[in-house]
N, C-alpha and C positions, 0 to 999 in steps of 0.2 A: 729566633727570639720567641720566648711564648710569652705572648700579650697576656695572659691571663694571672700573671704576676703583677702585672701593671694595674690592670681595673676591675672595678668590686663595684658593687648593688648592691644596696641597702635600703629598705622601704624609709630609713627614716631621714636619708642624705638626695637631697634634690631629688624628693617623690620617685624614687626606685629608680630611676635611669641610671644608665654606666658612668662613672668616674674616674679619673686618674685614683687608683687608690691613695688614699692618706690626705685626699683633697675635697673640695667641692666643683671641681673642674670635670664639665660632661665633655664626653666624648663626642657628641653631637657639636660642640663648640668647635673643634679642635678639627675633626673632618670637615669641618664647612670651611673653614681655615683654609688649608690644605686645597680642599674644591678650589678656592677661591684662588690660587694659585701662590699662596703665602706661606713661603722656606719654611721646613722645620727646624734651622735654628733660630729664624726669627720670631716663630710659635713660644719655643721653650724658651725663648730668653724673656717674649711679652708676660709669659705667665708663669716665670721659675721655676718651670719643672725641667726633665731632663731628655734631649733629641730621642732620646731611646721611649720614652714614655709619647712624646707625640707618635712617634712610628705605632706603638704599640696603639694607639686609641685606631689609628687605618687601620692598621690587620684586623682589630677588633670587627670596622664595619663590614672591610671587604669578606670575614668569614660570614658575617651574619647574612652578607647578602649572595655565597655560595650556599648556604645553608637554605635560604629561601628559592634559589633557581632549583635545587635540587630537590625541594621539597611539590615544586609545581613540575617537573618531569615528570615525577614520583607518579604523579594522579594523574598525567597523562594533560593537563592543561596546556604546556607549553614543550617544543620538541626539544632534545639535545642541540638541534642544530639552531636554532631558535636563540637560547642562550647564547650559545659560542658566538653569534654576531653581535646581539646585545652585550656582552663581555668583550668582544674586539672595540664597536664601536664607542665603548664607555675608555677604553684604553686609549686609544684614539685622541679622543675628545681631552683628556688630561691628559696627553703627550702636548696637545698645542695650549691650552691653559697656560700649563710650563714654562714653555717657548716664550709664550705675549709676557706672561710676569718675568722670564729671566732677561726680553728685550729693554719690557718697562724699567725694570733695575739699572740695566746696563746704562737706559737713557738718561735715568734720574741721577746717578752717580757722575755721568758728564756735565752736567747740568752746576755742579760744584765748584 
């Protein structure tokens, strides 16, 4: 998928931040979402856009925040191996987000 079909900047649409194109939906919403351990089809459906467009606004951040490790290796600030833990550990960390929100589901849909 290239996300970059998906979102667009403009100074004059939510003060320059990323957007679902064609919207006023920041990406920053939509990742915290996500963070939070909340489905991407339950995203696109809150906010009528399309599973393909929330995936896209992640790729979006997870590049910018390859782009930013790569840029502090770069200058010698942080090591490659440095990263690759920080990027395990963050993986990690939203592997069990996952897990607790797909338990919480599972418990609230008994719950009925």
């Amino acid at each position: 998928m290239r996300y970059k079909n998906y979102i667009s900047q403009d100074p004059q649409v939510c003060f320059g931040k990323p957007v679902i194109r064609g919207t006023r939906i920041p990406v920053y919403i939509l990742v915290g979402m996500l963070a939070e351990g909340i489905g991407v089809k339950e995203i696109a459906e809150d906010y009528e856009i399309s599973e393909e467009e929330v995936r896209a606004a992640a790729l979006y951040a997870l590049d910018l925040l390859f782009e930013e490790a790569r840029k502090e290796v770069m200058k010698g600030k942080v090591s490659l191996e440095r990263v690759r833990k920080l990027l395990n550990l963050a993986a990690d960390k939203a592997e069990k987000t996952r897990a607790k929100a797909q338990k919480l589901a599972e418990q609230l849909n008994g719950r009925r």
